[in-house]
MIGU-985763 format. One line per field, with one value per residue (C-alpha): residue number from 1; residue in one letter; x, y, z. Coordinates in steps of 0.02 Angstrom, whole numbers, always signed. Example, Ala and Ser with C-alpha at 12.3 -4.5 7.8 and 13.67 -1.06 7.14 Angstrom:
REM residues 2
seq = [1, 2]
type = [a, s]
xx = [+615, +684]
yy = [-225, -53]
zz = [+390, +357]
This chain:
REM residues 220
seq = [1, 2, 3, 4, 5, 6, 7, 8, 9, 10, 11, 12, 13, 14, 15, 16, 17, 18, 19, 20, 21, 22, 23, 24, 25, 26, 27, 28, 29, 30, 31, 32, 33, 34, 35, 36, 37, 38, 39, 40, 41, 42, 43, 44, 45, 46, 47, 48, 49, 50, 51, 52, 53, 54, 55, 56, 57, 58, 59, 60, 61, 62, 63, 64, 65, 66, 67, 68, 69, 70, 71, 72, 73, 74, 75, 76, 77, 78, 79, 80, 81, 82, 83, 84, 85, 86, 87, 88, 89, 90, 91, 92, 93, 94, 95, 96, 97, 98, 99, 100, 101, 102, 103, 104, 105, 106, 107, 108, 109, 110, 111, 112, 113, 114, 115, 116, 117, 118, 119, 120, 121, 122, 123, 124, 125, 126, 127, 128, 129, 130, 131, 132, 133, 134, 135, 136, 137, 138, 139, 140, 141, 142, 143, 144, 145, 146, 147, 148, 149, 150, 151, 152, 153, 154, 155, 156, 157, 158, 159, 160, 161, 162, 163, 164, 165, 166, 167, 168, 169, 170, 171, 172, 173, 174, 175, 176, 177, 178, 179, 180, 181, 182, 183, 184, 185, 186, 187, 188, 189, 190, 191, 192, 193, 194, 195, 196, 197, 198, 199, 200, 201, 202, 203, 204, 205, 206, 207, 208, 209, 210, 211, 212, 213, 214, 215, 216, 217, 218, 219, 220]
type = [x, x, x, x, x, x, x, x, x, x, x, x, x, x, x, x, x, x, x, x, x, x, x, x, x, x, x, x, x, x, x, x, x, x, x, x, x, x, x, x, x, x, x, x, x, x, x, x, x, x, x, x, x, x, x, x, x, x, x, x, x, x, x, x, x, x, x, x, x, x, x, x, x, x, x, x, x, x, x, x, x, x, x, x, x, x, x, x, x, x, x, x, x, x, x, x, x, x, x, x, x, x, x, x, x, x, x, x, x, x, x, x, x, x, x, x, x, x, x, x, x, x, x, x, x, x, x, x, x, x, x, x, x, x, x, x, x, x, x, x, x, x, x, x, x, x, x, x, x, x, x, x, x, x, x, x, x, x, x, x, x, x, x, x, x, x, x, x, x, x, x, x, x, x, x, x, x, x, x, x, x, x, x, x, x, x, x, x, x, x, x, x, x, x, x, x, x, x, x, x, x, x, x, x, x, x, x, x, x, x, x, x, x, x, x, x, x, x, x, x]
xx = [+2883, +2731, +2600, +2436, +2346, +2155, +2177, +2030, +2009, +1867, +1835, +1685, +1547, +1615, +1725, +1851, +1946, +1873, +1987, +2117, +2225, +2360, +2557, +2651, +2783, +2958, +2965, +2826, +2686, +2505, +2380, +2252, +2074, +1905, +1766, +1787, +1777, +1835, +1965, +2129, +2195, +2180, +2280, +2423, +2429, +2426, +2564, +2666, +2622, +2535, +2375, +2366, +2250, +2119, +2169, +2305, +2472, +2558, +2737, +2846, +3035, +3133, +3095, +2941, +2932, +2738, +2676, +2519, +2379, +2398, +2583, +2587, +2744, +2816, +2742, +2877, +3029, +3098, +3076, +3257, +3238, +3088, +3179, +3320, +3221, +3170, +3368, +3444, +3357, +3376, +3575, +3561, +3686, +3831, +3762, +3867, +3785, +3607, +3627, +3720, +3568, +3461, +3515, +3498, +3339, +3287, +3354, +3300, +3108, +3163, +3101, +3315, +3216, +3123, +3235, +3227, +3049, +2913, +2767, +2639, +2734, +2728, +2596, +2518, +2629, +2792, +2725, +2691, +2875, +2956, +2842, +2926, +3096, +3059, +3014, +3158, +3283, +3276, +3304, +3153, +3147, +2964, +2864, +2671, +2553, +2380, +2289, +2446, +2328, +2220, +2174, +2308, +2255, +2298, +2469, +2516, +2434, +2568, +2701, +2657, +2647, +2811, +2887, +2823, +2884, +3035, +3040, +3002, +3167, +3258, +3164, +3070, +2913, +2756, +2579, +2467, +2296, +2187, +1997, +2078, +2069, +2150, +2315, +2321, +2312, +2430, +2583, +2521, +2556, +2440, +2263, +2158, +1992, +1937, +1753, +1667, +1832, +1847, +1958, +1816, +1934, +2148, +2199, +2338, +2266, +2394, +2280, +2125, +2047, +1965, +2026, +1951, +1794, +1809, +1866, +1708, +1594, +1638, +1649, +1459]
yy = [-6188, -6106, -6101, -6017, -6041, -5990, -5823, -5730, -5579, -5468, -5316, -5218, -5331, -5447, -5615, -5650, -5774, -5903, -5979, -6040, -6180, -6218, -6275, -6298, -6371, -6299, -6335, -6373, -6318, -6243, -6197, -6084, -6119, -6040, -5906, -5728, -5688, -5845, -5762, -5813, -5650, -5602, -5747, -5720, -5559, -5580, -5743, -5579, -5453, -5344, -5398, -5416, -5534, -5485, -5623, -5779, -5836, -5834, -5875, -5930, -5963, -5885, -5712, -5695, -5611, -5575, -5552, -5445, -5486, -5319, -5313, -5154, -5137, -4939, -4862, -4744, -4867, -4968, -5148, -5165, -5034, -5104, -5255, -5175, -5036, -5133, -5220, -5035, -4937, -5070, -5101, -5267, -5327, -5238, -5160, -5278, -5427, -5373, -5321, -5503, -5575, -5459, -5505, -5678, -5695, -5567, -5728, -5839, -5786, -5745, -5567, -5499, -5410, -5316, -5225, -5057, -5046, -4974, -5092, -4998, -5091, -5253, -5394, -5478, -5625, -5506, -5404, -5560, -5614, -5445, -5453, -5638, -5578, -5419, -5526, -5675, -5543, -5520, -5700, -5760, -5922, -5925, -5855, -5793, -5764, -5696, -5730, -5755, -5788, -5665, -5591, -5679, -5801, -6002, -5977, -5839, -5945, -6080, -5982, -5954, -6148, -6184, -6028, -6082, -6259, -6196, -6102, -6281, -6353, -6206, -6286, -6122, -6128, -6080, -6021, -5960, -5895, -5917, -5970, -6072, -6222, -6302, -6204, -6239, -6439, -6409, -6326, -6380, -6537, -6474, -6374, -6297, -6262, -6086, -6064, -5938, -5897, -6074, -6210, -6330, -6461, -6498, -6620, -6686, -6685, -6799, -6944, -6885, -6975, -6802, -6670, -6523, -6607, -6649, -6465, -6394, -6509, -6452, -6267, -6308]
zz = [-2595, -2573, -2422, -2409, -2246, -2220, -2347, -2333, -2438, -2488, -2584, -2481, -2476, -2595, -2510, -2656, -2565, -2428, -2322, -2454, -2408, -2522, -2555, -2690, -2704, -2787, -2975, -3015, -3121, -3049, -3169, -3066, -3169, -3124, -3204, -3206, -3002, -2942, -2833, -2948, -2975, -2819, -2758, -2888, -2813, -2632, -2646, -2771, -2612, -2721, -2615, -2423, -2348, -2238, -2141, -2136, -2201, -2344, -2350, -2512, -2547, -2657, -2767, -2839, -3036, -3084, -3291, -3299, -3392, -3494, -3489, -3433, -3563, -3562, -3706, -3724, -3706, -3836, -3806, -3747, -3627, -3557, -3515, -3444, -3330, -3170, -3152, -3192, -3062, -2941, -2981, -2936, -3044, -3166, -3325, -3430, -3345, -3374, -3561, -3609, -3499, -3605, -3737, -3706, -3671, -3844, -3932, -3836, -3842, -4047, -4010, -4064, -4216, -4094, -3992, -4041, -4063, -3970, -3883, -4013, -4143, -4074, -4097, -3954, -3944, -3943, -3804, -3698, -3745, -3704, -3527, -3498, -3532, -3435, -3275, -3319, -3307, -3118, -3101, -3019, -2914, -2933, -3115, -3086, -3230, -3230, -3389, -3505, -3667, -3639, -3811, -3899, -4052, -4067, -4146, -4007, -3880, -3929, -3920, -3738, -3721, -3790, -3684, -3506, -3553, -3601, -3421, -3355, -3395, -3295, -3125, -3095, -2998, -3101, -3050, -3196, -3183, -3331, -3398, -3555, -3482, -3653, -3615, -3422, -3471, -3569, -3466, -3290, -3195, -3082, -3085, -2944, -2979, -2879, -2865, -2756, -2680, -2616, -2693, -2782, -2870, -2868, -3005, -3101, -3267, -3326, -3209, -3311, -3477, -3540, -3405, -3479, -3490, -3300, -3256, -3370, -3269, -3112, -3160, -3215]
């Protein structure tokens, strides 16, 4: 669970967030839709911590793993190091645990045939893969992801699809952030329109003849 009370936040002069209200409940899927300044990465990032309101309350259950929009990947780690860094330094669990879970999840997200490369040597799609496995390692009860398609092409874009779903099946709570509305109606059972920092819409798309067309109305 989830709960965001009256979140203001603003950035000088500029009010990104407007007195959010918001809860979401555990296992489920939130799609987070909305222009370019509509506040939703800044949300993802205060419910991570990474952000602290000006004002309110956020609380949340259960340990939060965030994917970046650029991956931020280690350039000079190998893709199996990458994975491995954040569990190692933090010795949350034995080293033989976290390399069979490593390896795991390299076949899992069919990225095995990159694991001793470097993240200049990977395509788009295998960078987003290694920055899922990278945050799945740690175990996280809840998964945030700001602008997961972001530059990536319609195949890649469905890899991501069949990845979160995949996620899905595990019971792990997902919020993702994006402006492809096609994707969020895809992977969400629920989407909250932000506009202006305020929440303008929250719909099950699933209820919805044409929900894009419905969301593109309202972000009109």
């Amino acid at each position: 669970m989830i709960t965001a009370e009256k979140i203001f936040k603003s950035f000088g002069t500029c009010t990104v967030l407007n007195g959010i209200n918001l809860a979401i409940g555990a296992g489920s899927t939130i799609g987070l839709a909305g222009p370019s300044g509509s506040g939703k990465s800044t949300l993802l990032r205060c419910i991570q911590g990474l952000e602290s309101p000006d004002s309110g309350r956020i609380s949340r259950e259960g340990y939060p793993g965030f994917m970046f929009q650029d991956f931020q990947l280690f350039p000079h780690m190998t893709v199996w190091d990458n994975i491995l860094y954040a569990p190692r330094v933090r010795k949350l669990f034995p080293r033989a645990y976290l390399e069979a879970k490593a390896d795991r999840l390299l076949r899992h997200l069919a990225i095995g045939q990159c694991k001793d490369r470097y993240p200049t040597n990977l395509s788009g799609g295998q960078k987003q893969r290694v920055a899922l496995a990278r945050t799945l390692i740690l175990g996280p009860d809840i998964l945030l992801c700001d602008e997961p398609t972001s530059g990536l092409d319609v195949a890649a874009t469905g890899d991501v699809v069949a990845l979160l779903k995949s996620i899905q099946n595990e019971e792990t709570t997902i919020v993702v952030a994006s402006h492809n509305l096609d994707f969020l109606v895809q992977i969400s059972n629920r989407i909250i329109l932000l506009k202006n920092g305020s929440i303008g819409a929250d719909i099950v798309p699933q209820e919805l003849e044409d929900p894009i067309v419905h969301l593109r109305g309202l972000c009109d």
